[in-house]
Residue, then its C-alpha position, 0 to 999 in steps of 0.5 A: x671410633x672414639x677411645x672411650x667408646x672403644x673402652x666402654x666396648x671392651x669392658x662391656x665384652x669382658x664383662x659378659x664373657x665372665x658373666x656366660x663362663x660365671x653361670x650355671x647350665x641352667x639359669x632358670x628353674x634350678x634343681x640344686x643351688x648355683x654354688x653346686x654347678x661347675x663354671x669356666x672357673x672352678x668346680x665345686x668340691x664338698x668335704x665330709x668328715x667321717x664320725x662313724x665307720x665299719x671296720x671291714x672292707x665294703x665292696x662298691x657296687x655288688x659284684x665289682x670287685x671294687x672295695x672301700x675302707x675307711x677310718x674315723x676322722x677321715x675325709x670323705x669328698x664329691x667333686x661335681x665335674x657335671x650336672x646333666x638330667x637332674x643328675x650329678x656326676x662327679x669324682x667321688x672319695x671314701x678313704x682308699x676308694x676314689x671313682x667317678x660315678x654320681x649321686x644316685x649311686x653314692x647314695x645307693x652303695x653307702x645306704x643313704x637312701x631308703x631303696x628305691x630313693x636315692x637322695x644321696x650327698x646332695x638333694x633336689x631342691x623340691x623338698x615336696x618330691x622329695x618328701x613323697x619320694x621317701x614316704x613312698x619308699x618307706x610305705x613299699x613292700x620291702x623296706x616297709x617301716x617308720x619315717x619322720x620327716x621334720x623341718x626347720x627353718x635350716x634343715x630337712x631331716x628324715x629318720x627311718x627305722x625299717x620294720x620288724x623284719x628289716x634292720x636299717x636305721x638311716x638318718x639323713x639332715x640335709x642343708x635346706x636351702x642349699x640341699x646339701x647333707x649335713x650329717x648322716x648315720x646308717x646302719x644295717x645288719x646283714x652278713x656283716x654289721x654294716x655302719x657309716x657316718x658322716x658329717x658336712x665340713x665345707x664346700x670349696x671351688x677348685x680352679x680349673x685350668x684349661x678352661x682358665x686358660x682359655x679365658x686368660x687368652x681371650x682376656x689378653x686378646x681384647x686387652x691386646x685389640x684394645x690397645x692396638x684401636x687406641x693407638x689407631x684412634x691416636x694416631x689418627x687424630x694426630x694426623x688431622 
C-alpha cells in the first residue's frame, strides 16, 4: 500500500470518528437545537442569572423533604447529560439545591409552566404544539385565564394571567431558534408569596473526560498503526 494512500485512509478514519462522537442522537427531525445534545466531547450547560426571588425556603417536589433558596444575583444552571423521549434530563441547580431530575420537572416545581404544560428552561422547537399546548392549559378548567402569545423574528413570549379565582402570573420569553428562556417572571399566592425570576447568561460545553479519554487512545492508536505501515511501506521499498 502506498504511504499516501495509507495517509489519506487514516485522515479519512479520524475524520469520521470525530464526525460520529460530534453529532446529535438524532440527526434527523430534531426536537431541540444541536448546540443543546451531549457529544463524546463535552455537554452543554446553560446559566441563568436570578433577578427576582422568594425569601422562604420552597420544597421541590411536595412532600420530598427536598428544599431550595435562593438569593438575587445567584446562578441558576441545567447540565443536560441526556435527551431521550423528547425529554431532557440532566444536573439541575437553584442556589443550594443541586439534583438530577428533567426538564418537565424543573418546569413544574419552579412555575414556569401553566399546569398541565410544562415547557420548562428549554422548548421544543415545534412552536405550533407548543403554542396549543399553552392555549389548551390556559382554556382548562383549573387554570383558566388570559394568554398572549407573541412573536417575533428572535423570540416567542407567553404572558399568562390566571382568572379571578386564581393568582399566577407566569411570563416566559424563549429564544426561538434555539428554544432556550431568555428570562422569566412568576409568581403566585398561596400559603406564602411564592416569586422567581430569571434571566439567560450563556450556554458553555464542559468536556467530558472519559469519553475524551477514549477518544485521545483511539487517536494515538491510528497515529500509532499509521507510523508502523509507513515504516513497513519504507522498508519494503528499500528492499527492491
Amino acid at each position: 500500500m502506498k504511504t499516501k494512500t495509507i495517509i489519506g485512509f487514516s485522515i479519512i478514519l479520524i475524520l469520521t470518528t470525530v464526525l460520529l462522537c460530534t453529532q446529535p442522537a438524532s440527526a434527523q427531525n430534531l426536537s431541540y437545537t444541536p448546540e443543546l445534545y451531549p457529544n463524546a466531547f463535552s455537554t452543554p450547560i446553560l446559566h441563568w442569572r436570578i433577578t427576582n426571588v422568594t425569601n422562604e425556603a420552597v420544597e421541590f417536589g411536595f412532600g420530598t423533604g427536598t428544599f431550595w433558596q435562593a438569593q438575587t444575583g445567584q446562578a441558576l444552571t441545567f447540565k443536560n447529560q441526556k435527551i431521550a423521549n423528547n425529554e431532557l434530563l440532566g444536573l439541575f441547580t437553584i442556589g443550594n439545591l443541586t439534583l438530577s431530575t428533567n426538564d418537565s420537572r424543573i418546569a413544574a416545581e419552579l412555575v414556569f409552566s401553566i399546569w398541565p404544560w410544562f415547557p420548562g428552561l428549554i422548548s421544543h422547537l415545534n412552536w405550533n404544539a407548543v403554542d396549543q399546548a399553552a392555549t389548551d392549559a390556559a382554556s382548562g378548567l383549573y387554570m383558566n385565564g388570559s394568554l398572549d402569545i407573541l412573536t417575533t423574528s428572535t423570540t416567542k413570549s407567553y404572558v399568562y394571567h390566571q382568572g379571578p379565582w386564581g393568582n399566577q402570573n407566569t411570563t416566559l420569553v424563549y429564544d426561538l431558534n434555539a428554544g432556550i428562556l431568555l428570562s422569566a417572571y412568576t409568581e403566585f399566592f398561596f400559603l406564602n408569596d411564592y416569586h422567581l425570576g430569571i434571566e439567560f447568561i450563556a450556554l458553555t460545553h464542559n468536556p467530558t473526560s472519559t469519553t475524551t479519554l477514549l477518544f485521545v487512545v483511539i487517536l494515538v492508536v491510528v497515529l500509532v498503526i499509521t507510523i508502523v505501515c509507513i515504516v513497513i511501506t519504507r522498508l519494503q521499498f528499500k528492499g527492491e
